[in-house]
C-alpha positions, 0 to 999 in steps of 0.5 A: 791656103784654104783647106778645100776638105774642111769648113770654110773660114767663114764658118770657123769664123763664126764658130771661133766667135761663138767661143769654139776653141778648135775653130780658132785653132783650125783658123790659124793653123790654116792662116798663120804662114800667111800672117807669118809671111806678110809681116816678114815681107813688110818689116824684112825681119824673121823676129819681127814677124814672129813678134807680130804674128804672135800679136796677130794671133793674140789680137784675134781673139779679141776681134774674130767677133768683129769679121761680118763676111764682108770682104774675104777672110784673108783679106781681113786677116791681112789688113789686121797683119798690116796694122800690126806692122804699121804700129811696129813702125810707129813703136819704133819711131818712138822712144821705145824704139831708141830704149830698145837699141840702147838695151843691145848696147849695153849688153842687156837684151840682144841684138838681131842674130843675123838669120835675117840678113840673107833671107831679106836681101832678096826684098830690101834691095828692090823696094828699100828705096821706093816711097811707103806707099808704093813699098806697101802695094807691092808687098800685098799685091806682088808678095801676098798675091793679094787681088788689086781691089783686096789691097785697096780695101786694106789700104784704105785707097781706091783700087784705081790707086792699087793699080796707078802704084803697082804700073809704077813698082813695075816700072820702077823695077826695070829700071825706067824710074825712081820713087 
């Protein structure tokens, strides 16, 4: 949520982009659950989405420069979130990803603790079996509240789209169908 009392994100934005520490810092302190919660709803996994919020942070440095105002900040932040969970998902279809279970199984690195397990049961059970398509719509829109046409714009769909995908999450959850 926006601190309502300070400057807004656009001007610490702009100041984080001019080389002001304490803007960048002020930046993430007021978005980092936000990037936190977003990646933990769309990988399901508490490590992961410290994995990819640390990487969001870090990346940010390098891309504040690029935020011209155009969409709102946290519109922006989250199409940088999703995009660092999308390259996850590639990484882990790779073979870095069959190296990385080879490394728990034999011992050399460790496995998931299970922390994991009881917070994301509650979120795999009701969108696991849904198309991508339809799993990434609910995931902004329900999960970060995001507005139908702010998850288009990270989606690169038309917000029609948003809307066409979200009355068949909706439906799909009562029961009506199946994707």
């Amino acid at each position: 949520m926006s601190d309502l009392s300070g400057p807004s994100d656009v001007e610490l934005a702009a100041a984080a982009a001019s080389g002001d520490r304490a803007a960048f810092e002020a930046l993430l302190r007021r978005h980092y659950d936000r990037i936190h919660g977003l990646a933990w709803q769309w990988t399901g996994s508490r490590a992961d989405a410290d994995d990819i919020a640390q990487d969001v942070c870090c990346t940010l440095v390098e891309k504040i420069g690029g935020f011209r105002g155009e969409a709102k900040f946290t519109t922006w932040l989250c199409g940088i979130t999703v995009n660092a969970c999308r390259d996850l998902r590639r990484r882990r279809r790779t073979f870095g990803g069959f190296t990385e279970k080879l490394a728990v199984l034999a011992g050399l690195a460790r496995g998931p603790d299970g922390r994991d397990l009881h917070d994301a049961i509650w979120l795999k059970s009701a969108i696991a079996r849904m198309k991508p398509a339809y799993r990434d719509a609910a995931v902004l829109v329900a999960g970060q509240q995001l507005s139908h046409a702010e998850a288009a714009e990270i989606l690169g769909v038309a917000e029609s789209t948003v809307s066409w995908r979200m009355h068949e999450v909706r439906r799909m959850l009562s029961g009506d169908g199946e994707a």
